[in-house]
N, C-alpha and C positions, 0 to 999 in steps of 0.2 A: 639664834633667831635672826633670820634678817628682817636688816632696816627697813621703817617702813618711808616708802617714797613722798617725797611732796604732794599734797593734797592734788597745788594747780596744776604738776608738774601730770599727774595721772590723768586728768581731764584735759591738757595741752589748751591750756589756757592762762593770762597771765593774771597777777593778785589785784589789777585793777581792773577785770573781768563785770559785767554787770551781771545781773540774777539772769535775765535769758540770755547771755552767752555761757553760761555755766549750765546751764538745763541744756540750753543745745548740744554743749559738747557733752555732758553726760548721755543724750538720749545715740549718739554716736557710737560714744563707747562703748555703753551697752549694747546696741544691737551688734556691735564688730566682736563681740566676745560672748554674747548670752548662749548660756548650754544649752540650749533648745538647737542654737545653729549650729554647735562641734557636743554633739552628745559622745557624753565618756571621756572627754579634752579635759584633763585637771587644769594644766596650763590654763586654759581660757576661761575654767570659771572659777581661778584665784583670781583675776586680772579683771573679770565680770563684777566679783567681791568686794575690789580693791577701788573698782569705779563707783560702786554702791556706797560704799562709806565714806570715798571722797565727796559724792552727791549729798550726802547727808547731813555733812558737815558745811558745805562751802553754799546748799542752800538753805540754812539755816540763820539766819542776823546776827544772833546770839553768838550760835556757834561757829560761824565764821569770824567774829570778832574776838574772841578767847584762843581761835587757832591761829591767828593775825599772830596776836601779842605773846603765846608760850608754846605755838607748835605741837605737835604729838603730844606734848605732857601735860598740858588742858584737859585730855580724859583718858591718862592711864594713871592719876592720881597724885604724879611728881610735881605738877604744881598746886599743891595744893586742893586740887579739885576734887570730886566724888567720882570723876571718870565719866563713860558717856555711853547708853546701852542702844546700840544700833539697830538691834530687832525691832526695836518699839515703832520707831520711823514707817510712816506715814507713805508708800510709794505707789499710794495705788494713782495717782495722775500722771506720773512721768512713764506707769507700767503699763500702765492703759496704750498712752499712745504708741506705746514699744510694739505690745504684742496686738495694737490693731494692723501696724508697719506691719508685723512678720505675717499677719493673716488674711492681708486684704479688706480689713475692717478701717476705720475713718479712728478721728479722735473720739476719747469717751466721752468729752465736754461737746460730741456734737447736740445738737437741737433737736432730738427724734421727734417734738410735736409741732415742731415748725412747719410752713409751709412747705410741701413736696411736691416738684410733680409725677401725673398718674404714668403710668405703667403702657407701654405700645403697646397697638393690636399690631397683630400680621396677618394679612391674607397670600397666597399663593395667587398668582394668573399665567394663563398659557398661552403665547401670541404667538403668528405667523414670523417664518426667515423675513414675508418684507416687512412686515409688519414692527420688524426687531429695526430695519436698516432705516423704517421713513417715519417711524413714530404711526403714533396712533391713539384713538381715545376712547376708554371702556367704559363701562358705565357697570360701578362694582354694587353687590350686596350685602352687609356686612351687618353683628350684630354691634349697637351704640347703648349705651348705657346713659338715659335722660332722666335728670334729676327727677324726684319725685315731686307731682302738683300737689299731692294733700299734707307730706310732714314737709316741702321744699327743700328737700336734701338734709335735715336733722335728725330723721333715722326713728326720731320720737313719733307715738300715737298723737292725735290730734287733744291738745287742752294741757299738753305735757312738753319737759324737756329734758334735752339730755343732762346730767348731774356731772358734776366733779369727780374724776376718780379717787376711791379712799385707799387706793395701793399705796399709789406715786402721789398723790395731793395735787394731780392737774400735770403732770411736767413728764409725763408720757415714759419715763422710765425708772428703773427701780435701781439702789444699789445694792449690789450683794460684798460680805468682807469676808476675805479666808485668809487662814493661817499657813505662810506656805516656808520654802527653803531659806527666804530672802526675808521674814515676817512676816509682817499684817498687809494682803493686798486688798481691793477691790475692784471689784467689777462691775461695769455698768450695763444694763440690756435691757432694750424694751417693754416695756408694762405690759405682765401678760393679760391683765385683767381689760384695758382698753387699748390694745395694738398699738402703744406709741401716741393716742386723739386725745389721752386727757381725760378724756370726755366716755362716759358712760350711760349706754340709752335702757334703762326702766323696764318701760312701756313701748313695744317697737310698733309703729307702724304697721297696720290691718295689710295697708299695698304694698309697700317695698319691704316688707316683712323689716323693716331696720335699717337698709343696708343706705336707705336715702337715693336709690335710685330705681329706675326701673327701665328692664331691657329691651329692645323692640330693635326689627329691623330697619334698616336707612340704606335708602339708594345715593351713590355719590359717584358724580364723574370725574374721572382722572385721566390725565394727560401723560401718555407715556411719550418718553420724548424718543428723537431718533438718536438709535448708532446702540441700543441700550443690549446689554446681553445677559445670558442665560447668569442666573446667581444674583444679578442687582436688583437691588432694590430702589423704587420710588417711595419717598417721602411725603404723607401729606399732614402739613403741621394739623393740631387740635381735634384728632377724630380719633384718639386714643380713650384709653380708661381716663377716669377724673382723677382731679389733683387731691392730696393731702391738703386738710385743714387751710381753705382758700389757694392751693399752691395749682399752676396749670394743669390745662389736659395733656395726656402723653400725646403719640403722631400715630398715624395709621403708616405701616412699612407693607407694600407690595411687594414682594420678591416676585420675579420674573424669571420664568421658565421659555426659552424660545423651542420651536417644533424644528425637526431637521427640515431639510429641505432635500428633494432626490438628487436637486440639478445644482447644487452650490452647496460647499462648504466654507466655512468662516477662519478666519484667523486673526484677532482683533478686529483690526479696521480695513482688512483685505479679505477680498471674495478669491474662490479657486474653484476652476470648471473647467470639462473634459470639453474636446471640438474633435470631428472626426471630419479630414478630407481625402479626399479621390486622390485614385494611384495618378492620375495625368496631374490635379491641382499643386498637386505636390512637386511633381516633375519641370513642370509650364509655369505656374506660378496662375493666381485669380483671385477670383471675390469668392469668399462665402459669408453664411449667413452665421451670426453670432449670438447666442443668449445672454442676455445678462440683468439685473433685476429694473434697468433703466429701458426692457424691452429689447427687440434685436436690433443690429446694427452690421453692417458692410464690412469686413475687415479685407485686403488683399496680401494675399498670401506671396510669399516671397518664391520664384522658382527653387528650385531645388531642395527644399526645406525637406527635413528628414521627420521621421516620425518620434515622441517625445520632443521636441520643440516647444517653449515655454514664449508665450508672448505675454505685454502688460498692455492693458487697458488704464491709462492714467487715468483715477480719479471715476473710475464707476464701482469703487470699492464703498465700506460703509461709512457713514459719516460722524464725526467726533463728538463724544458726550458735550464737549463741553464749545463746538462751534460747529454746528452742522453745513457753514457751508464749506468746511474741510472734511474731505473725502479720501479714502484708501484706496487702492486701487484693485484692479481684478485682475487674475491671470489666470490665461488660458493655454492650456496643453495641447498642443495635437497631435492627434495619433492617425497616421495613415491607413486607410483601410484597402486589404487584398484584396483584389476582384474574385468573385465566385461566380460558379455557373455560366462559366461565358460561353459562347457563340462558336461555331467555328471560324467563321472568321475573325473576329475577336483573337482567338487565339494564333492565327496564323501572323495577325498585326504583331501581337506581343511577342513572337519567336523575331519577328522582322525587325522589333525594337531592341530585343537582347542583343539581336547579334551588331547593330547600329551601335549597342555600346560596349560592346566585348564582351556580353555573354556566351554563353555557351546552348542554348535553346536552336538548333535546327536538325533538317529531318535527315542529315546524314552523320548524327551522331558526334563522337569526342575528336575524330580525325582532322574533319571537316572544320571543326568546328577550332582548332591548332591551326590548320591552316589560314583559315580566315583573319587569328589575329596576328599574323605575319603581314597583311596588308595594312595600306594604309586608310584611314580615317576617309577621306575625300573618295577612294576606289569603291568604298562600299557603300558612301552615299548614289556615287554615280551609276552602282551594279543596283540598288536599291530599285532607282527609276526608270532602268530597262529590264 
């Protein structure tokens, strides 16, 4: 059989250890080894075992003080002792907070009738692209939940009160004990008879049939601010469900829904939009006119600018949750557009302009048109104007 390891040495802690630095490094061990986390692992739940009986012993006064002074043989009987029966041990508070760890549950010693606060509402809202980039303010309808005027939120009939629960005796939870791999655990969980309030109501209230409140609609206006986007929510404290046993109101959460927009798309804190200019704008260079959610504006176009050309509008982009007056910027695309339907003359200009720059567009075809660019640049400005 092998030996069995030092008490401290399996919780990695030394023998002048206090009571909670031994529980803490037990509640370590255990969760680094409990078979729930390596189900089927022998390894880990000898090692799981091993931290159990070291726990058992080292938080025990008695029995830390007996394994001080004769080690292992305090309770296999060699000194003298009756030995020492480990099942019997008491684990349901150090297992409690184990397996709240492993489930997302709190400690068992929490306070379930303590003050709590109530539970958010949420509503949805659907605002405008500007409406998303300059703020704005709605005025919502929602349902509120006001204490009752005739029991004043005690849930009781009038002449009457709520009583003590006879589950729990007031303390809003109950414990239950089972018998498991490890011994005797327990478990703690809220009192099904009064929800965790202690408190039991009789006789309930004619109006809030019990519940201590009564629901009615409430108009409240709210400030969306700028720059907010599609998914975020606005917070508005104390217009939530009511608190547990004195404990605050929850908040009202609007999440925001923003509507597209035909002429702008978003990307955080930058706007993007198409511009379409003219075959000359492009060629010559000029003004055109711009959209953008600050209204239009002038921009002049560079000559020769090709089509897909991206330009930036500093700072008419959307403005930052958290300082509106930093802004993102806009960018604008443009795209050339082909003349259609022209003219005839129109088109005789355009054949006179190809060939101005070594195209290939006149009326005596691909010959004519090899020969042309064997001249030079000046001869056919000069053959141009006569």
């Amino acid at each position: 059989m092998a030996e069995k390891r030092d008490y401290y040495e399996v919780l990695g802690v030394s023998k002048t250890a206090t009571d909670a630095e031994i529980k803490k490094a037990f509640r370590t061990t255990a969760k680094k080894y409990h078979p729930d986390m390596h189900p089927g692992d022998k390894e880990c739940e000898e090692k799981f075992k091993e931290a159990q009986e070291a726990y058992a012993v080292l938080s025990d006064p008695e029995k830390r003080r007996q394994y001080d002074q004769f080690g292992h043989a305090a309770f296999d009987g060699s000194a003298g002792g009756g030995g020492f029966d480990f099942s019997g041990m008491d684990m349901g508070d150090i297992f409690g907070d184990i397996f709240g760890d492993f489930f997302g549950g709190g400690s068992r010693r929490s306070n379930s009738n303590g003050p709590a606060q109530g539970a958010s509402v949420r509503l949805s809202l659907r605002i405008t692209f500007e409406e998303a980039v300059f703020g704005c303010t709605k005025e919502l309808e929602f349902p509120y939940k006001e204490e009752c005027g005739v029991c004043h939120g005690t849930g009781a009939k009038a002449g009457t009160s709520p009583e003590t629960c006879t589950k729990c005796g007031g303390k809003g939870k109950v414990v239950y004990s089972q018998q498991s791999l490890f011994g005797m655990m327990q478990n703690v969980q809220t009192c099904p008879d009064c929800g965790g309030t202690g408190k039991v109501v009789r006789e309930k209230c004619p109006d809030c049939h019990g519940s201590g409140y009564i629901s009615k609609k409430i108009r409240k206006t709210v400030d969306i601010p700028a720059g907010i986007d599609s998914g975020q929510s606005v917070r508005v404290k104390g217009y939530g469900e009511p608190g547990r046993n004195g404990g605050p109101r929850g908040d009202l959460l609007v999440e925001v829904t923003v509507s597209r927009n035909p002429m702008f798309e978003r990307q955080d804190m930058n706007i993007f939009s198409n511009a379409s200019i003219t075959y000359g704008i492009a060629a010559l260079g000029g003004d055109i006119r711009i959209k953008t959610v600050d209204g239009d504006i002038i921009y002049t176009v560079a000559p020769g600018t090709q089509t897909g050309t991206r330009i930036r509008l500093k700072g008419k982009g959307v403005p930052s949750l958290r300082n509106k007056a930093v802004r993102g910027d806009h960018y604008v695309t443009l795209t050339v557009q082909t003349p259609t339907g022209l003219s005839k003359e129109a088109k005789e200009a355009l054949r006179k302009f190809d060939e101005l720059t070594g195209g290939s567009l006149t009326k005596e075809g691909g010959a004519q048109a090899s020969k042309e660019k064997k001249k030079g640049f000046m001869d056919k400005i000069k053959e141009s104007f006569d």
